[in-house]
C-alpha positions as CSV (number, residue, x, y, z in Angstrom):
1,X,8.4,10.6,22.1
2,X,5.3,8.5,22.4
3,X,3.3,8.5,25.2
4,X,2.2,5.4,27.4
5,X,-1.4,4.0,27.4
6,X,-2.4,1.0,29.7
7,X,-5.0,-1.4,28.8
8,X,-6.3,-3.3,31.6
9,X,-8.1,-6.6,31.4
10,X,-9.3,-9.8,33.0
11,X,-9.5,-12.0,30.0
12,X,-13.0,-11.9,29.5
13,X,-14.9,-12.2,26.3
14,X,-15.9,-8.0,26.8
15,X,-12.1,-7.5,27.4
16,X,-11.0,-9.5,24.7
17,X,-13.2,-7.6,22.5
18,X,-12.8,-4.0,23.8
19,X,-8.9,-5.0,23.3
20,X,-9.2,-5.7,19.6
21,X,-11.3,-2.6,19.1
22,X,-10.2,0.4,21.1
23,X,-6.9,-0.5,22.6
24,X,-5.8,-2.2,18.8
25,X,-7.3,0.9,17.1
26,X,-4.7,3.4,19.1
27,X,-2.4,5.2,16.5
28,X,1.1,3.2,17.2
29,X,3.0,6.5,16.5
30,X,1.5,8.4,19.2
31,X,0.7,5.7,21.7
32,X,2.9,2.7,23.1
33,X,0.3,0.1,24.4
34,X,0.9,-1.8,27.1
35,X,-1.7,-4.9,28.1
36,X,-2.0,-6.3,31.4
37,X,-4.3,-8.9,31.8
38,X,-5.3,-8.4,35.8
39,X,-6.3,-11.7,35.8
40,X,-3.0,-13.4,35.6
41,X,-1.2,-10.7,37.4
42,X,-2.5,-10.0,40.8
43,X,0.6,-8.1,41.5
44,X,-0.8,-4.8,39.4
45,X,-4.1,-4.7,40.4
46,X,-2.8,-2.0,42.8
47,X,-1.2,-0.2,40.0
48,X,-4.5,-0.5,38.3
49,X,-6.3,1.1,41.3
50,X,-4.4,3.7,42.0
51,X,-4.7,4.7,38.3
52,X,-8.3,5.4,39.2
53,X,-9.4,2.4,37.3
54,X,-12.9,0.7,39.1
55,X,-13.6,-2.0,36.4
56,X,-12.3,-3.8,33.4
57,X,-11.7,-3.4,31.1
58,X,-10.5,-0.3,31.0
59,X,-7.4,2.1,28.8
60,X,-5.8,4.3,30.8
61,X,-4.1,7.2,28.8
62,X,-2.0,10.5,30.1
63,X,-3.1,9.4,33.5
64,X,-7.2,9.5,32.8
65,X,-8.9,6.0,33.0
66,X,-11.3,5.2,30.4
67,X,-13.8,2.8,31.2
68,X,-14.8,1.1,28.0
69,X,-17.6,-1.6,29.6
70,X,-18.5,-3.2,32.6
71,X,-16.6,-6.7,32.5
72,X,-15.4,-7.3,36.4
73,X,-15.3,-5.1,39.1
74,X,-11.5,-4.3,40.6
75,X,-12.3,-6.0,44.0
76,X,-13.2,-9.3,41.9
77,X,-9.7,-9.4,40.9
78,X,-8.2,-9.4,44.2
């Protein structure tokens, strides 16, 4: 069974890039990625939040976020 990891984003250049090199990089055996571009969908910025994440982007993995660089703060995406 493969476990879940979310990658959070807003679309950004530092997102964009974070994407193609950490969230990409994840071993597709072990890990289902999901992306979720905050940006563009308001409606999980809650979700995102109460995942513990504070800026994005940011991979979220067995319930710990990892914050990879400073790109937006959460309340900007609100």
């Amino acid at each position: 069974m493969k476990n879940k990891a979310i990658f959070y984003h807003a679309g950004c250049p530092v997102c964009v890039q974070a994407e193609q090199n950490v969230a990409n990089a994840l071993d597709p055996e072990k890990y289902e990625v999901e992306s979720v571009h905050l940006g563009t969908d308001k409606s999980r910025v809650t979700e995102a939040e109460a995942a513990g994440v504070k800026s994005v982007p940011a991979l979220v993995m067995d319930g710990t976020p990892f914050h990879i660089n400073f790109g937006a703060g959460i309340e900007a995406l609100k």
